[in-house]
Every structure is written in structure tokens, then in C-alpha cells.
N, C-alpha and C positions, 0 to 999 in steps of 0.2 A: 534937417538934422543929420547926425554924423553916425552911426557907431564904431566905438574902436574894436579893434583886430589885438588881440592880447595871445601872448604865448600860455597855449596852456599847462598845468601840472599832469608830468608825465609818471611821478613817481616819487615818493618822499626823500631820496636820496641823490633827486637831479632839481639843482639849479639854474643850471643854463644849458643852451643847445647851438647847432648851428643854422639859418637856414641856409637849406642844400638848394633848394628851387624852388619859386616862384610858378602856381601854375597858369596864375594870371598874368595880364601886363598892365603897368600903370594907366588909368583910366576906361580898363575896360568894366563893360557891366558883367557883376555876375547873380546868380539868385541861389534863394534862401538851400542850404546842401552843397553847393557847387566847393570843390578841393581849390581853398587859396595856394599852401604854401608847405612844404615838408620841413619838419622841423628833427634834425641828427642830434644827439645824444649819444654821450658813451654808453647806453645800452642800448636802446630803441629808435627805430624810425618811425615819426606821427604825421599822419597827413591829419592836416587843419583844415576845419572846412567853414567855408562863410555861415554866420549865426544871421544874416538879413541879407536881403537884397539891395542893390545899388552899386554905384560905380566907385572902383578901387582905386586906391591912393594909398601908393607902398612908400611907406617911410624908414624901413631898414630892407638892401633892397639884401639880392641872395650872400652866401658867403658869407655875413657877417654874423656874429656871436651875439646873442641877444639872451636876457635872464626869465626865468619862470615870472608871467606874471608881466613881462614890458608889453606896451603899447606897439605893435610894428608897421601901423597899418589904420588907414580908416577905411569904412565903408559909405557914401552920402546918398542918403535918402535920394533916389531920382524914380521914373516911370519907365518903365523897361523900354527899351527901343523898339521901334515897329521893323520889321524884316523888311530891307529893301529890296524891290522890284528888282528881277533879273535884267541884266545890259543886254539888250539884241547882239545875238552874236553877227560879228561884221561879215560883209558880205567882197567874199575874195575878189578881185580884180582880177581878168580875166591874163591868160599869157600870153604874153607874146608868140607871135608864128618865129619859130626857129630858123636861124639865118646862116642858111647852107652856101657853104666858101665853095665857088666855079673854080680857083687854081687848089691844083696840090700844096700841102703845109712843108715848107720846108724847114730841114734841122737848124737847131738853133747855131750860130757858129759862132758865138763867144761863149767864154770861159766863165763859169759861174763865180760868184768870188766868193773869198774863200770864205766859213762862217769865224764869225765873233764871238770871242772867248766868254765861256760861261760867265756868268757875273753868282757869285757868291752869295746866298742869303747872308742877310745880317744872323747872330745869331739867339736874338729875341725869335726869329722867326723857325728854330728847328727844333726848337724845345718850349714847354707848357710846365707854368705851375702853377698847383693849384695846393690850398692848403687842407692836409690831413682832417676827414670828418672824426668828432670823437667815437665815435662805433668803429672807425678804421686806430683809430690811436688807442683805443681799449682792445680791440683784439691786437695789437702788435705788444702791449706792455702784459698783457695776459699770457700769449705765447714764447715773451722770452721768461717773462717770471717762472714755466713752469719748465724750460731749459733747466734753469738756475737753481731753483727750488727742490727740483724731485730728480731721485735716480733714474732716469727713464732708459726702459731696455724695452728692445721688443722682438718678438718670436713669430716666425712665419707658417704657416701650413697653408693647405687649398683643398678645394673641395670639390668633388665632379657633382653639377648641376643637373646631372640628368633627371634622375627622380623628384625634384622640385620643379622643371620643368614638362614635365609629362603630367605630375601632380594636377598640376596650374592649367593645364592643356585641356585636360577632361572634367575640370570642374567649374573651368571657368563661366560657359554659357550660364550655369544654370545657379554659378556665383551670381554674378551681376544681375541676372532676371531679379533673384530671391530679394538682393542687398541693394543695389541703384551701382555697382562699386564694383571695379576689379579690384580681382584678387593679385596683388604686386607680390615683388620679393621681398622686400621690407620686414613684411608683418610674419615671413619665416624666420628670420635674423634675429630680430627682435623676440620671439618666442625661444628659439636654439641660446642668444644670450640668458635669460630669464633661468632656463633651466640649467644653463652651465654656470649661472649665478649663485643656487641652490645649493649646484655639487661641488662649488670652491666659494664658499663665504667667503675667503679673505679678501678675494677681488671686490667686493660690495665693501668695503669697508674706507678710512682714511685716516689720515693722520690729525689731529688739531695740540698744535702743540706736543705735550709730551704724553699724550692720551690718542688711543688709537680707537676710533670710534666704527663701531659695526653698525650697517642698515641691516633692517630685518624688513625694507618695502622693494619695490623695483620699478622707481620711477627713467623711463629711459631717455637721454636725449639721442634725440636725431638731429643730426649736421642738415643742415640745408644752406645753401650759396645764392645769395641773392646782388644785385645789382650794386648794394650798398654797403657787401663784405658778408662772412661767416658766421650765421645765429646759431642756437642750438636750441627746439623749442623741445618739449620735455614730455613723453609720453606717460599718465600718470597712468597707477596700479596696473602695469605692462602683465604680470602676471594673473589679475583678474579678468582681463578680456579675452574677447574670441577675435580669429581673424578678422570679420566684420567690423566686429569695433574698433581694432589697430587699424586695417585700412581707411577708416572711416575719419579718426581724428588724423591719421597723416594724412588724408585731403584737406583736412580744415586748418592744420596749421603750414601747408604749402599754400593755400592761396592765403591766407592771414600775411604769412611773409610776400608773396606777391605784391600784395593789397599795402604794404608797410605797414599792416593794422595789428602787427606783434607786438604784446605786452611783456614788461618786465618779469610779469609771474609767471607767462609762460617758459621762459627761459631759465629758473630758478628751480632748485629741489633736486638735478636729475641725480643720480649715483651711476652712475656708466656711461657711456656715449658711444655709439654708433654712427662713423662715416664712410660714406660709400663716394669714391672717387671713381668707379667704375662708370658712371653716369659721362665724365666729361673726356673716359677713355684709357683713364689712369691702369696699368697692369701691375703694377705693385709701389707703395712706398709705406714709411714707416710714418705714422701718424703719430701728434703730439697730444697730450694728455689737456683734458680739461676741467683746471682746479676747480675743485679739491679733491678730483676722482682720482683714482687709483689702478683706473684700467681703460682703454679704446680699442675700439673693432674700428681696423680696416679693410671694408668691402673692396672688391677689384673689378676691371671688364672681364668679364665671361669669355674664355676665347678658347676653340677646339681646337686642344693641343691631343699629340701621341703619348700615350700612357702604359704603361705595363698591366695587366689584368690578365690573373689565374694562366698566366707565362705567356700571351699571345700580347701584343700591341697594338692599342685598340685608339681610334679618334675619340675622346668626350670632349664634352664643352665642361672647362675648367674653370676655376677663379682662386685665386692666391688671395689667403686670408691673413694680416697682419695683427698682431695683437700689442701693445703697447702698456706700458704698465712702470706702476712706483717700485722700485724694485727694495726699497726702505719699509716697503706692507707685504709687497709681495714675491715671496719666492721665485727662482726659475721652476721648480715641480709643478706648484700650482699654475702657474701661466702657462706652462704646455697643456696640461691637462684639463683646464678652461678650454683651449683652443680646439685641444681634443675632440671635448664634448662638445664643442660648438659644428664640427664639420662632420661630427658623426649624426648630428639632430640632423643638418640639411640633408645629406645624404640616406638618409628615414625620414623624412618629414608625415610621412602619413602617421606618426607615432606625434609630434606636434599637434598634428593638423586634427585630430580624435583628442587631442588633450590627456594623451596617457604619459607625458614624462613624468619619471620616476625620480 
């Protein structure tokens, strides 16, 4: 007997997907759990995994477009294969005794000739296509719609790290002992926004039409870059938890994205976003807005620069913070003064970190 390999329902509002890869090969055996096949979506990556055991038989193979619900695939009833014996490793031949020349070598005394003109690749051979997954063709229609759609303006400041990293320094042992979990930067940012949320509602806010609608929650997404393009999973009630708890679901939705085991609800709800390009070394740029938000932090590389401090010139480790913003919701006053409070929370974090924002 057979069973079929069927694409499964990723979401009520996706009917078809692409697969991206294959992680079996035609005819091999796999058992009951084992990941067949990754299945792309303009929102989600889903790894599919075999429902029985027996040997595969791919009948749409990768790259092609398949609907919620098709057949892609059987699996045939077979008896697992028995593990075959190792092959005796061969046994070297021994070498030759080395055969040492009685005259001197002499120079060669022709002309080498001359070399043969490169030959040209065809030029199938210097260039690769491959066609756009829908997850890469939703965030490209996503990022120019919000070019197009919003006034986007964005305002710069930076912030010296030292006091977050001293913070971090002295608490961390007895962090991780308590919680299983370092204490990262993340869950400072994400707090410092929260409260610079509070002190400039407009930014928590959006447009819908010709109604301008305020949040009164603070769910946050955080940007993460994964192999298969830009997610944003969505940290809920950011202003109810404690460091613990923010580090704790940004591990769980870092390996979720890993794992391509991100759901569509994860990625839904946020009202702000937070990206940190500092990770891949980035020192400053202006980041794009993520509809239907109304404001983005860009995080930056930490890097000891020369500073002016109480008139002497002093090294800190710095980081240029970007803010980005609908400028159709949100003022220039407000968006400095967001930003403000944002680098004035890192630079006091211990007034985060006790939970005394005001």
C-alpha cells in the first residue's frame, strides 16, 4: 500500500506554495517524523514531515508551484532496510623504492610554447536563475508598497553602550544560573522602545484609511534574517514581561525561524518593529517601515568611537540609532523625542532593568 504526501494547510489565506527543497531523494527510505520537503509561501516557511514510513516517490519534484491540499508525493509501504556491513578498508600497495638519476639534470633547452587563448565560457555558464520564492516576492511587493504608500522620514541619534554593558557584565553569571538564558541586548531595546512608546503614543498608532487608529497594547516585532529572507516574529505584551521572559521568547522564536517552524500568527499583530543590523556589521542605515506600522528602530555595530564628555575626549563604545517613521501620523517633534527617550532608557538601563520607567 501507498500513502500519499499531500501539501498541507499553512493558513486560511494561502492556497498554494512553492517547494523550495526536497530533503529526501527519489526512492529513498524514510521513517515515521523524518522532514520530506519545505514547503515556501508568501508568508511562511513549513517543513513537511513524513505521516509513515517507507520509500519515497516524488511526483512534483523541487521549484514547482503546487496548491494546498495536492498530492506531491507517495510513500510505499516497504521493511526498513537492514544497515549494510562496512567495506574492508583496501589495503595500500606498497611504494616503490625511489629511482635516483647517476647524471646531472640538465636545463631544458626548448622554448615552452606559447599558451592557448582562453576559451570563453558560454554564457549559460556565468549566470544562475532561479525563480523568486513567494516569501522573497511578498517581502519585495511589501517593501516597495511601503516606499510608495507612507511618508517615510527618518531621524538619527546614538547611544554610548557602556552602562548596558557593565549592566550585562555583572549580572550576567547569576542571569543565566537563575533563568537557563543570557541576558542579550535585545530585551534592553525592546523595553527602552516600550517605554518611549508610552511617552509618544502617536508612534503606537496608524492610519486605516481615513481614520487614524491608536494601540493602547505593545506587541513588538523583532526583524530576524533567516536563509529564506526577512520575518518579523512579534513579541506579545512586551510591556508585561521581565527580562527573562523577553529573552526567553527571543530564543524561542530564533530557533522557530531556524527550524522554518514559523507561523503566520507569529508574525501578525506587531505595532512597532525593531531591527538590528548591527549583527551582520551594519554602522548605520535608514530602515523601511513595516505596514501598517508607523515607526522602526534601527539598531547599529557597537563600535569605540572618540566622544566629547564634560569637555575631555573620551573612547566609548557607541551605536548609531535610526528611527524611521510615517511622517503622515507622525511629526518630526515626536520622532526626535521617541528617539530621545529611547537612548536616554539604554544609557540608564538600571531604571529598565528594576522596572521603574515612568
Amino acid at each position: 500500500m501507498s500513502a500519499e504526501i499531500k501539501v498541507p494547510a499553512v493558513g486560511e489565506s494561502i492556497s498554494s506554495g512553492i517547494i523550495s527543497l526536497w530533503h529526501r531523494q527519489d526512492g529513498e527510505y524514510v521513517r515515521t517524523g523524518d522532514l520530506l520537503f519545505t514547503l515556501d509561501t508568501d508568508k511562511v516557511s513549513t517543513e513537511v514531515a513524513a505521516q509513515s514510513a517507507g520509500i519515497v516517490r516524488i511526483k512534483a519534484p523541487a521549484d514547482t508551484e503546487v496548491k494546498i491540499g495536492e498530492v506531491v508525493g507517495l510513500i510505499e509501504e516497504a521493511p526498513e532496510p537492514a544497515s549494510a556491513p562496512a567495506a574492508p578498508a583496501p589495503v595500500a600497495a606498497p611504494s616503490p623504492a625511489p629511482v635516483v638519476s647517476v647524471a646531472p639534470s640538465a636545463p631544458p633547452t626548448s622554448t615552452p610554447a606559447p599558451s592557448s587563448p582562453v576559451e570563453l565560457e558560454p554564457q549559460e555558464r556565468r549566470v544562475t536563475r532561479k525563480k523568486l520564492s513567494p516569501l522573497r516576492k511578498k517581502i519585495s511587493t511589501q517593501l516597495v508598497a511601503a516606499q510608495r504608500n507612507a511618508a517615510i522620514l527618518t531621524t538619527f541619534n546614538e547611544c554610548d553602550m557602556s552602562a548596558v554593558m557593565k549592566l550585562r557584565a555583572d549580572v550576567q553569571e547569576t542571569f543565566q544560573a537563575k533563568y537557563g538564558i543570557k541576558l542579550g541586548f535585545m530585551s534592553f531595546f525592546i523595553k527602552a522602545v516600550v517605554d518611549a512608546l508610552k511617552s509618544e503614543p502617536q508612534i503606537n498608532s496608524r492610519l486605516d484609511g481615513d481614520e487614524l487608529v491608536r494601540n493602547h497594547f505593545y506587541d513588538i516585532g523583532v526583524a530576524v534574517g533567516t536563509e529564506r529572507g526577512l520575518i518579523v516574529p512579534v513579541i506579545r505584551d512586551a510591556d508585561r514581561k521581565t527580562f527573562p521572559e523577553l529573552e526567553q521568547d527571543l530564543a524561542f522564536y530564533a530557533k522557530k525561524a531556524r527550524d522554518g517552524a514559523i507561523t503566520i500568527e507569529d508574525l501578525q499583530g506587531g505595532v512597532f518593529t525593531i531591527s538590528n543590523g548591527g549583527v551582520y556589521g551594519s554602522l548605520l542605515s535608514t530602515p523601511i517601515l513595516n505596514p501598517p506600522q508607523s515607526g522602526i528602530l534601527g539598531m547599529h555595530k557597537i563600535q569605540e568611537r572618540p566622544v566629547a564628555l564634560d569637555g575631555q575626549v573620551v573612547i566609548r563604545p557607541m551605536m548609531y540609532l535610526a528611527l524611521s517613521y510615517d511622517h503622515r501620523v507622525v511629526d518630526g517633534k515626536e520622532a526626535v523625542t521617541f528617539l530621545v527617550r529611547v537612548k536616554e532608557a539604554i544609557e540608564n538601563p538600571v531604571r529598565l532593568f528594576l522596572g521603574e520607567s515612568k
